[in-house]
C-alpha positions as CSV (number, residue, x, y, z in Angstrom):
1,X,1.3,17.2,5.9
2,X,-0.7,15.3,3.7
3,X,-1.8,12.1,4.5
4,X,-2.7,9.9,1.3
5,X,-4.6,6.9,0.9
6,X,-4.6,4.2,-2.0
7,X,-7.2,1.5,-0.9
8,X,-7.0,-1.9,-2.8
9,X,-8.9,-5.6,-2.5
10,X,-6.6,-7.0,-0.2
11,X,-4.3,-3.9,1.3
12,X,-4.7,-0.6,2.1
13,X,-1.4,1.3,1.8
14,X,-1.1,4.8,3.2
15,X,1.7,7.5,3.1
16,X,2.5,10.5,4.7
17,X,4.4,13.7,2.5
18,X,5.6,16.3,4.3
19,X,5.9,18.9,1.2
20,X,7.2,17.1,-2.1
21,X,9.0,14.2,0.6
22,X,7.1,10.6,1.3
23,X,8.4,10.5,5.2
24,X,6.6,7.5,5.5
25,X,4.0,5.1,4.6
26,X,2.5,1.6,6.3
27,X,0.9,-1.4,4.7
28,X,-2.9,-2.9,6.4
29,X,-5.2,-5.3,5.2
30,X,-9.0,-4.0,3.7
31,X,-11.5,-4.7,5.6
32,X,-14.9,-4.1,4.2
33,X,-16.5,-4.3,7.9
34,X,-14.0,-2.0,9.8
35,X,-15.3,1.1,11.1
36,X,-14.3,4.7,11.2
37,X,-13.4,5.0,14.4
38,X,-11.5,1.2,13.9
39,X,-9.7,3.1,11.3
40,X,-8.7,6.1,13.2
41,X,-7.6,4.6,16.2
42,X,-5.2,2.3,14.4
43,X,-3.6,5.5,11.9
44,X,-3.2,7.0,15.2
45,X,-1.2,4.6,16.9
46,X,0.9,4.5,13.9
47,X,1.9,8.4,13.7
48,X,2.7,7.7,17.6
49,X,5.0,5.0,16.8
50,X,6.9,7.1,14.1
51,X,6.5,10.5,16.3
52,X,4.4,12.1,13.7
53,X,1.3,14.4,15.2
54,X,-2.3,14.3,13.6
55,X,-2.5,17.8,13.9
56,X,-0.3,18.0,11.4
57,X,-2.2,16.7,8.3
58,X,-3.9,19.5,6.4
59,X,-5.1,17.2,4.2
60,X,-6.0,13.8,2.8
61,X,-6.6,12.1,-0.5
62,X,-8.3,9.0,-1.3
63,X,-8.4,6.3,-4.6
64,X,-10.4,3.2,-4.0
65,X,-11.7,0.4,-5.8
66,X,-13.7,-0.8,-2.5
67,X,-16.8,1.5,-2.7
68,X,-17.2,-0.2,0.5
69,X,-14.4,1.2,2.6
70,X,-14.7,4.9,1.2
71,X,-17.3,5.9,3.3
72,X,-15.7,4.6,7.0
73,X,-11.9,6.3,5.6
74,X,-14.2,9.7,4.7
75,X,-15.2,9.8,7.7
76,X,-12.7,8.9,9.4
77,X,-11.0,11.6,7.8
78,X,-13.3,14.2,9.4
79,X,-13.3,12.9,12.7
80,X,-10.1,12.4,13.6
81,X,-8.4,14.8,11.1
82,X,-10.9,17.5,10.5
83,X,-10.5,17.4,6.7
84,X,-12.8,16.5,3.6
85,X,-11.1,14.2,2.0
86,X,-10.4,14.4,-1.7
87,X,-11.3,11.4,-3.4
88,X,-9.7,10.4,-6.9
89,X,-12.9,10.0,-9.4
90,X,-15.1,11.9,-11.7
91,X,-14.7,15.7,-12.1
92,X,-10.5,16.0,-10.2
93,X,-8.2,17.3,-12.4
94,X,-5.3,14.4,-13.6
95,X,-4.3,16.3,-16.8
96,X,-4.4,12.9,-18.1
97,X,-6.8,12.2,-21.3
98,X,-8.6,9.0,-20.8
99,X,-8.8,7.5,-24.0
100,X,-11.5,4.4,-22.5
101,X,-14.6,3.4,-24.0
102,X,-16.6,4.3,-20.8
103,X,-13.8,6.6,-18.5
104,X,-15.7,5.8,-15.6
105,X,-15.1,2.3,-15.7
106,X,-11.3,3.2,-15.1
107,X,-9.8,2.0,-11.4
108,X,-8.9,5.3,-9.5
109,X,-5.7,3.3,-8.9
110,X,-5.1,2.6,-12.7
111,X,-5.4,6.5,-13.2
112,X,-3.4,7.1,-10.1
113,X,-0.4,4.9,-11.2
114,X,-0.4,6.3,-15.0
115,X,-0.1,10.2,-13.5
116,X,2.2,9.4,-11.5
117,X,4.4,7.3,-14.2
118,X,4.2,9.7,-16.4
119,X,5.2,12.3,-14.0
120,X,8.2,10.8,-13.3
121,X,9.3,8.8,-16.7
122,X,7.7,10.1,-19.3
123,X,5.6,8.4,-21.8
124,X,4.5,6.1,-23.8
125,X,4.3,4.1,-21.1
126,X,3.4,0.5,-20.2
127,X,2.5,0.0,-16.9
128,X,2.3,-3.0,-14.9
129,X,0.3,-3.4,-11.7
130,X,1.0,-6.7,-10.0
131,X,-2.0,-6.9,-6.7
132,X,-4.8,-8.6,-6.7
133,X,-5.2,-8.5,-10.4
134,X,-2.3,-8.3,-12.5
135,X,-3.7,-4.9,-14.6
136,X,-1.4,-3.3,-17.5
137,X,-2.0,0.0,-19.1
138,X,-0.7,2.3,-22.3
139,X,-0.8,5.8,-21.6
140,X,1.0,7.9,-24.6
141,X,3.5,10.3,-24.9
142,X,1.0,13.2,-25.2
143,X,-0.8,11.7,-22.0
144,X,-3.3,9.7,-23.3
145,X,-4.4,6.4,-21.7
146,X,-5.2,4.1,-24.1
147,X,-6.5,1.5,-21.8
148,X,-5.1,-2.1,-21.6
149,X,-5.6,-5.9,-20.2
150,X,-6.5,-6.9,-16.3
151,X,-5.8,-10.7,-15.4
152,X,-6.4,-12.5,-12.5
153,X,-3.3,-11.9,-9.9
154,X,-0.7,-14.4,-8.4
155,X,-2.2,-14.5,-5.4
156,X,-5.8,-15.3,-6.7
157,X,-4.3,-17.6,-9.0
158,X,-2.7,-19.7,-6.1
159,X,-6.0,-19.3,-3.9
160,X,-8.2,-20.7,-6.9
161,X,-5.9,-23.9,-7.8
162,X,-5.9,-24.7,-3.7
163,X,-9.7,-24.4,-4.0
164,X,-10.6,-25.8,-7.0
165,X,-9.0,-28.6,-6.3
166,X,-9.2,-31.7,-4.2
167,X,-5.3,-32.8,-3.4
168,X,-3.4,-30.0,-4.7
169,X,-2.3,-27.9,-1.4
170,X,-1.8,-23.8,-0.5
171,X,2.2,-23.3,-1.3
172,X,4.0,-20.0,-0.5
173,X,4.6,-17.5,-3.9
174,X,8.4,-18.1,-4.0
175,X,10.2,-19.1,-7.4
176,X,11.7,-22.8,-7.4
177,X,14.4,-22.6,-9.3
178,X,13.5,-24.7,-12.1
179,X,10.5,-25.7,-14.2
180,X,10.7,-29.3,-14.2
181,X,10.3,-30.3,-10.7
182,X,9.8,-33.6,-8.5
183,X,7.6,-32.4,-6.4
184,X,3.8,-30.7,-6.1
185,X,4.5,-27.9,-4.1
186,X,7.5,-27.1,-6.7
187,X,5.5,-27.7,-9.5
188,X,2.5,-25.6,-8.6
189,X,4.9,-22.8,-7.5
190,X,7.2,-22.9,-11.1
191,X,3.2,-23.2,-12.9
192,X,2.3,-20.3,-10.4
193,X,5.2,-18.0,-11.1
194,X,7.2,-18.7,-14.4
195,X,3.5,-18.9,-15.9
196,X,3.1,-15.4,-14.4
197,X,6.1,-14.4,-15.9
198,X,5.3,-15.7,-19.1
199,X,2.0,-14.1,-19.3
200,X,4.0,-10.3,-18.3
201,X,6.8,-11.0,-21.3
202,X,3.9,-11.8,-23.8
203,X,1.4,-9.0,-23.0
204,X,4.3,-6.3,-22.8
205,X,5.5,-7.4,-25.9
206,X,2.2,-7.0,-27.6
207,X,1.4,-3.4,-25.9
208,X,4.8,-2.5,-26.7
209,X,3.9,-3.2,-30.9
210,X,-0.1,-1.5,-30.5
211,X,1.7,1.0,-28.9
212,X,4.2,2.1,-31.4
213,X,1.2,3.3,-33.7
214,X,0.2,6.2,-31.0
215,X,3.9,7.2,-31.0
216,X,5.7,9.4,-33.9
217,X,7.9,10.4,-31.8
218,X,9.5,7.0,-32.4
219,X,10.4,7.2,-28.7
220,X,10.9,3.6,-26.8
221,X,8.3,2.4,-24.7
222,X,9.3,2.1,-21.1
223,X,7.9,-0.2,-18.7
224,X,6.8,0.3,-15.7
225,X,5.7,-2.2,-12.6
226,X,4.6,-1.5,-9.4
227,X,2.6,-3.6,-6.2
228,X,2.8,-6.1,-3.9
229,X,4.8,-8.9,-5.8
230,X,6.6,-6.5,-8.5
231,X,10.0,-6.9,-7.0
232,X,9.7,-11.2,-7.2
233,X,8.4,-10.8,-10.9
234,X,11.4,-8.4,-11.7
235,X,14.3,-11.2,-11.2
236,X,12.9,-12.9,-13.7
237,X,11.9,-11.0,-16.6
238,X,13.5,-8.4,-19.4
239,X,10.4,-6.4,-20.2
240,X,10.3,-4.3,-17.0
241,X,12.5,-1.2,-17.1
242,X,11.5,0.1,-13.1
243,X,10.5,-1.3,-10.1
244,X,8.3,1.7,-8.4
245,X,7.0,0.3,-5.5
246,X,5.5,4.0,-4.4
247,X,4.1,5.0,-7.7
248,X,0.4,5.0,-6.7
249,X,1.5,7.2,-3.3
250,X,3.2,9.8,-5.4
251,X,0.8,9.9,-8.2
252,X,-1.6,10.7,-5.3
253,X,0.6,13.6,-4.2
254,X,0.8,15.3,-7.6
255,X,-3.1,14.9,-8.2
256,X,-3.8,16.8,-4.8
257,X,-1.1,19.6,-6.0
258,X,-3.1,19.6,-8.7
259,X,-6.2,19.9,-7.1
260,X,-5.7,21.4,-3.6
261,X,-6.7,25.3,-4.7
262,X,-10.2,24.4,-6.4
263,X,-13.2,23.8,-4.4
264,X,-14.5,24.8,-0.8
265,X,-12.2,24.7,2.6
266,X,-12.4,21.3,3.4
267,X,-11.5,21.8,7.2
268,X,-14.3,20.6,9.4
269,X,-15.8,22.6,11.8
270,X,-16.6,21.2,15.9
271,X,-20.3,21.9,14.4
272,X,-19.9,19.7,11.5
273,X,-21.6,16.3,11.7
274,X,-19.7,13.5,10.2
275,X,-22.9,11.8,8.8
276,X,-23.0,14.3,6.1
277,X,-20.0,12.7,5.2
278,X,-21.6,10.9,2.2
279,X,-22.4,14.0,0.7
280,X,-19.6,15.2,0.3
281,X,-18.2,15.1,-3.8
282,X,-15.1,16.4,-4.9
């Protein structure tokens, strides 16, 4: 089995594949602080409620945009599951082209999510990432990723006008039915979510146009959204084509297919110490 890992700002979602099949995946929330052996107790009592054994897991892949958490969920990874994880960043093989001004300045997750799209759809591609920034991306037909446009996410957004402000109060992320509304909490959550809405339509309409000049196929653009609120943002717009709310798992499954056969074992010996942990670069 391979147990995968796709750790973001406010959740950590993991997934188990046994062979090309997700059998199951669970939902946590980051935290920078938690330990190794925090990590490992909790993933174990979760293969014991689902009936699934440790010992099972021949390997595990990581992609992280909390530099802080890598190091407790690598070593986690080779104390409880004897494995070197592989960890999505500099030097694995994506068979994607990145196309960015500085390719290291690419989320893991952004690369993740556009393998994985285009695994599965096809390109060109926009793809929508709605978590705790609202990222897009163009990847082409020939694999290429363009690049795109991060904004703040609907969460944040909410968070910062309860904050910012002295009488306006924290309302749940919910549409209200209508724009003109007679109350605060209605008001703040049309602003909040047709506003979020609006801003999707807009910037998909103008990747979609940018787009059409890296495409002589004359192929349409399909879009593609994913995360924590994509299904909510969905009923309510036309741009999206599919709702993939397991793209960043699977991408992580075909980047360690494509990457299981290069490098050193990475089982872990009883000799092993997991201090070296940090060392270790794949």
């Amino acid at each position: 089995m391979l147990l995968a890992f796709d750790v973001g700002n406010t959740n950590i979602v993991l997934g188990v594949f046994r062979g090309d099949r997700l059998i199951q995946n669970w939902r946590m929330e980051t935290f920078n602080s938690r330990s190794a052996d925090e990590y490992g107790m909790i993933i174990n009592q979760l293969f014991a409620y689902e009936g699934l054994d440790p010992a099972e897991v021949d390997d595990v892949i990581i992609s992280t945009v909390v530099p802080s958490v890598l190091y407790s969920i690598q070593h986690m990874s080779m104390k409880y599951f004897k494995r070197r994880a592989i960890v999505v960043g500099p030097g694995i093989k994506t068979g994607l082209i990145v196309k960015y001004d500085n390719p290291g300045q690419v989320g893991a997750d952004r690369i993740v999510n556009a393998v994985a799209a285009l695994s599965k759809y096809g390109g060109p591609l926009v793809l929508i990432d709605l978590g705790t920034a609202t990222t897009f991306c163009a990847v082409t037909e020939n694999w290429e990723y363009l690049g795109g446009s991060i904004a703040p996410g609907l969460k944040i957004s909410s968070e910062a006008l309860f904050e910012k402000t002295a009488k306006l109060p924290r309302v749940e992320l919910e549409e209200p039915g209508m724009t003109i509304c007679k109350n605060t909490n209605e008001s703040m959550q049309s602003g909040l979510v047709y506003g979020h809405m609006g801003m999707i339509e807009y910037l998909c309409k103008r990747m979609k146009a940018e787009l059409a000049a890296y495409t002589p196929s004359g192929k349409p653009v399909k879009v593609i959204a994913t995360g924590g609120v994509a299904s909510m943002m969905d009923r309510g717009l036309e741009c999206i084509d599919y709702v993939d709310k397991m793209l960043t798992l699977e991408g992580l499954h075909y980047i360690y297919g494509k990457n299981k056969k290069y490098g050193p074992d990475r089982h872990v010996s009883a000799d092993d110490r997991p201090e070296s942990v940090d060392a270790v670069e794949e």
